[in-house]
DOKELO-76370 format. One record per residue (C-alpha): residue number from 1; residue in three letters; z, y, x. Coordinates in Angstrom, 2 decimals. Each point is the difference from the previous one (the first is absolute). Layout:
# residues N
+-----+-----+---------+---------+---------+
:   i :  aa :      c3 :      c2 :      c1 :
+-----+-----+---------+---------+---------+
: NUM : ALA :       Z :       Y :       X :
...
+-----+-----+---------+---------+---------+
This chain:
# residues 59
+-----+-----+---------+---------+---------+
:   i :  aa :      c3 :      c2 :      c1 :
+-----+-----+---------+---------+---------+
:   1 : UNK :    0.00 :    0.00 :    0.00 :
:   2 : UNK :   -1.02 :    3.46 :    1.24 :
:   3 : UNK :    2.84 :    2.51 :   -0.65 :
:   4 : UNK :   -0.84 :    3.83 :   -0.54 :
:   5 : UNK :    0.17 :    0.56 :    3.68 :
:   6 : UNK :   -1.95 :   -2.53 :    1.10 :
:   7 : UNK :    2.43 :   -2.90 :    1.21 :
:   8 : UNK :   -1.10 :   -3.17 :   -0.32 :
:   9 : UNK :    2.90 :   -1.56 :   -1.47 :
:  10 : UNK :    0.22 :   -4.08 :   -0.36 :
:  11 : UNK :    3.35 :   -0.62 :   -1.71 :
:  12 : UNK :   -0.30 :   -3.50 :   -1.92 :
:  13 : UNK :    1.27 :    0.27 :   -3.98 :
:  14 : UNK :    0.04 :    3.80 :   -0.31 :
:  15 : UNK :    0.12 :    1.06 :   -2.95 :
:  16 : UNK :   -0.44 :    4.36 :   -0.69 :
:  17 : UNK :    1.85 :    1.70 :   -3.16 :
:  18 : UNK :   -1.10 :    3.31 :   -0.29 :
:  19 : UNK :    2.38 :    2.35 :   -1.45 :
:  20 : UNK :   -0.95 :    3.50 :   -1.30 :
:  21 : UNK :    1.63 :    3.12 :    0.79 :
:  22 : UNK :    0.59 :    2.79 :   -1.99 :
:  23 : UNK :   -0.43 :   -1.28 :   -3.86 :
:  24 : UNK :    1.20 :    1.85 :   -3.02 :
:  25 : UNK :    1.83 :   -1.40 :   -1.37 :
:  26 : UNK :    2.36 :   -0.96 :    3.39 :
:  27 : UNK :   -0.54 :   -3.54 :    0.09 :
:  28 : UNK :    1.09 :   -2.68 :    2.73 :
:  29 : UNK :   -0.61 :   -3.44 :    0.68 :
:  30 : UNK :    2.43 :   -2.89 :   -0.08 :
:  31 : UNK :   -0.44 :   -3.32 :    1.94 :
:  32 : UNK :    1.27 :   -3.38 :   -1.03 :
:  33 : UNK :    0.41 :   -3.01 :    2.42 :
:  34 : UNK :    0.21 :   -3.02 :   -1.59 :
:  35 : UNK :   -0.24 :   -3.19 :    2.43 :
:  36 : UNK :   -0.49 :   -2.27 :   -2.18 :
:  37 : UNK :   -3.31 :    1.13 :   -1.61 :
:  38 : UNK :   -3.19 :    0.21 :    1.74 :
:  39 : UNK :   -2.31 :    2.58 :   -2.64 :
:  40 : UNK :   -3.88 :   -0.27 :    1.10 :
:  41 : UNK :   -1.24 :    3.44 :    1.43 :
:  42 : UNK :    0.51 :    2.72 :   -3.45 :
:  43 : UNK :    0.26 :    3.22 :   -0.33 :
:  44 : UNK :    3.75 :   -0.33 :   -0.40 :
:  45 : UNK :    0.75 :   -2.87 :    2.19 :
:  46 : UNK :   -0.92 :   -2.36 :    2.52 :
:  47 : UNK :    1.95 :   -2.76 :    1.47 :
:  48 : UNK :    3.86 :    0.70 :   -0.59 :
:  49 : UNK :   -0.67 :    3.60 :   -0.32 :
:  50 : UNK :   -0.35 :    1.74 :   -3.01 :
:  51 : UNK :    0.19 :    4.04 :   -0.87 :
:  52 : UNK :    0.05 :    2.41 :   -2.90 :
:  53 : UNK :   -0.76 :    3.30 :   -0.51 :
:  54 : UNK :    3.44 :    1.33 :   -1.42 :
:  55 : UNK :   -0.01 :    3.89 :   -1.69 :
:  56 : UNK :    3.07 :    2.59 :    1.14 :
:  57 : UNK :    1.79 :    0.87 :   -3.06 :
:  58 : UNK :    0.52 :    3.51 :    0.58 :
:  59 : UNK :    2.68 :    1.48 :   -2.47 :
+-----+-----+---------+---------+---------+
């Protein structure tokens, strides 16, 4: 994989998340780590990992 600078990387099972800056509304992401499940490659998991997009309640 060719990262934005140019570096060849070769790092086996990498898997990217990309995670936005700046939304309205303020937003972040939580991960989950379960061991024991192995998702197939989604767009809110893969492998043990899974993540949500989770709104700030702002009162």
């Amino acid at each position: 994989m060719l990262n934005p600078a140019g570096t060849n990387y070769n790092v086996p099972n990498f898997h990217r998340i990309i995670v936005h800056g700046q939304t309205t509304p303020m937003e972040w992401t939580k991960f989950t780590f379960d061991p024991t499940k192995n998702a197939p490659n989604g767009l809110d998991a893969y492998g043990p990992f899974s993540w949500s997009r989770q709104k700030v309640a702002l009162n």
